[in-house]
N, C-alpha and C positions, 0 to 999 in steps of 0.2 A: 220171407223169413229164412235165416240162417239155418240150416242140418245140421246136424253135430252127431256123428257116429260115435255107438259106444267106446269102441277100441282105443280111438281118438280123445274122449274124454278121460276115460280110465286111465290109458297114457300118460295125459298131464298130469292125472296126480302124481301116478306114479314116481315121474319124473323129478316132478315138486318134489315131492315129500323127501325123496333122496337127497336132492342136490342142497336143500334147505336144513337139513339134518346134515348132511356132513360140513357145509359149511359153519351154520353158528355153532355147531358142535367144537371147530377147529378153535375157533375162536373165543369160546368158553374154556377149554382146555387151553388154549393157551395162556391163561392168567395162572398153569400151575409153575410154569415158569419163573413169577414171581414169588411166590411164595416155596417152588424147592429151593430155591437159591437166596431166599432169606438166612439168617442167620440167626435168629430168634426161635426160641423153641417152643412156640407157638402156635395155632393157627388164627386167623385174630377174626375171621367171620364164623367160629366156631365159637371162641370167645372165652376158649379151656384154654391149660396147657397142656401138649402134646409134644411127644417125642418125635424124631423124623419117622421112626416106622408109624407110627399112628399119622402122623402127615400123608403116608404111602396108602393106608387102609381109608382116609378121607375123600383123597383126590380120585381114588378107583372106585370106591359107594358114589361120590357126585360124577365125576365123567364118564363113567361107566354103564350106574346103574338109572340113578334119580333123572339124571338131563334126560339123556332116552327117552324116557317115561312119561316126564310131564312134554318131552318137543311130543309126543305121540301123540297124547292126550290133546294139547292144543291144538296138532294139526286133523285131529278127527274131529274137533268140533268146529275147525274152519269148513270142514269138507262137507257137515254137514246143514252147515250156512249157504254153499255151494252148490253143493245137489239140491237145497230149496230152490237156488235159483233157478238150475237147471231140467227141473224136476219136466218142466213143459215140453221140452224138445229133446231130452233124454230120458234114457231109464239107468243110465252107469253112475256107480258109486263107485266112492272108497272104500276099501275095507281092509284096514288096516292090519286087523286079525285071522285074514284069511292067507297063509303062507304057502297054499296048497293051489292060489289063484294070480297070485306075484310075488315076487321071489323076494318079499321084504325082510323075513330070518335070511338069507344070503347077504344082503344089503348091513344086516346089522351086526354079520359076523365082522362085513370088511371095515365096519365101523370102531368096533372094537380092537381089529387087530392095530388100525392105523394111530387110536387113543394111546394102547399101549404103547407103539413106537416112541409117541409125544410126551410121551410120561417117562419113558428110560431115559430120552435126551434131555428135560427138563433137570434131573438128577445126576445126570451123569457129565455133559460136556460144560466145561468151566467157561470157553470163548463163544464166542458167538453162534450160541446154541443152536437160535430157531435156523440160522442157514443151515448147520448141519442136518438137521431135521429134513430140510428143505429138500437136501441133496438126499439123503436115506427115502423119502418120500419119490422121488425120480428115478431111485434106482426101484424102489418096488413097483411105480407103473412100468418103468422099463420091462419087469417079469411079466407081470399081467399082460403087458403088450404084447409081449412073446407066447404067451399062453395064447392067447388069441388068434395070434398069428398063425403056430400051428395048430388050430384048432382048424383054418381058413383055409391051411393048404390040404386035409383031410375032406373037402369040402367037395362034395360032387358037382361040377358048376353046369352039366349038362338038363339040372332037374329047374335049373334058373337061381336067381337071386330075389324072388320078391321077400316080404312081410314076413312071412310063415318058415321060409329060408334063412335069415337070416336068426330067427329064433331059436335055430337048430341047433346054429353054430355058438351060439352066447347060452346056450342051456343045453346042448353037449353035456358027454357024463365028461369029456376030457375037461370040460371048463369048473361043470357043478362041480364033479366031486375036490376038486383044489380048493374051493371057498373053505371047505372043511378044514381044512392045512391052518386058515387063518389062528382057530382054538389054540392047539396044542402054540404054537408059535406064539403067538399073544399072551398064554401063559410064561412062556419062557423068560418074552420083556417082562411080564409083573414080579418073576424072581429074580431077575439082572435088578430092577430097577429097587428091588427092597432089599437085596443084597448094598446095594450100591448106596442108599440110606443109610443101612446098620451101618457100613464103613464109614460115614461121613460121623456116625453116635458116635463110632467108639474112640 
């Protein structure tokens, strides 16, 4: 019978739950696209009428707040369809609400900041948005890559490179405390991008 180390299991979700949330996350936010760039002063799955600033206060309560929340919800109760499975030859769980155990408040800061991005450029570039996005998207892993980097060259490589080493360096206070940066920044686009609405009312 197959072993499955906790670390290993815990891992996956880990992994999961990230890469799975920021994906369809991009991809539900991307339909605000269509609709800031409607011309209709409506929103029509709301099914009011609404001004574009109230368009601005919708798309940031659902991609923001709401999606979050129920992807959360959904993937805690996959995980714990999962952990039944694996309940025999493990003891690791997911645990979604424990931020003090993996670093998923970090995860949902860079989630947010990257929403905002997608939502100023949904508002703001008239041509061929989502590339731009694309490239604004490139140049912020370009920093993180940099952040990393020197994170890597501060790296004592005499002490080795295993597991435990590499954790150091990706949870460093020079890496943690930057996630933070995301906030104030991420506010910044949700005032560009509701400035940039009012302009399109008035």
């Amino acid at each position: 019978m197959d072993v499955y180390y906790n670390d290993m299991v815990f891992s996956l979700h880990e992994y999961l739950f990230v890469l799975s949330l920021y994906i369809s996350g991009f991809i539900f936010t991307g339909s605000s696209f269509i609709r800031f760039r409607s011309k209709q002063g409506t929103i029509d799955y709301l099914m009011i009428p609404a001004s574009n600033s109230e368009k601005f206060s919708s798309e940031v309560l659902l991609t923001t707040l709401v999606y979050p929340s129920f992807f959360l919800l959904s993937y805690w109760l996959f995980s714990v369809i999962v952990n039944g499975v694996l309940n025999n030859i493990s003891q690791a769980f997911f645990m979604p609400f424990s931020f003090n155990i993996a670093p998923y408040g970090l995860d949902y800061m860079v989630y947010f900041f990257i929403q905002a991005i997608f939502l100023f450029g949904a508002a703001s570039f008239q041509r061929a948005p989502l590339m731009k996005i694309v490239l604004w998207a490139l140049l912020v892993a370009a920093i993180i890559a940099l952040l990393f980097y020197t994170a890597w060259l501060n790296f004592d490589y005499s002490k080795g490179t295993d597991e435990l080493a590499m954790n150091k360096i990706f949870y460093s206070s020079l890496v943690y405390n930057w996630h933070f940066l995301t906030i104030p920044v991420g506010l910044v686009f949700w005032l560009l991008t509701f400035l940039k609405l009012k302009e399109k009312e008035a």
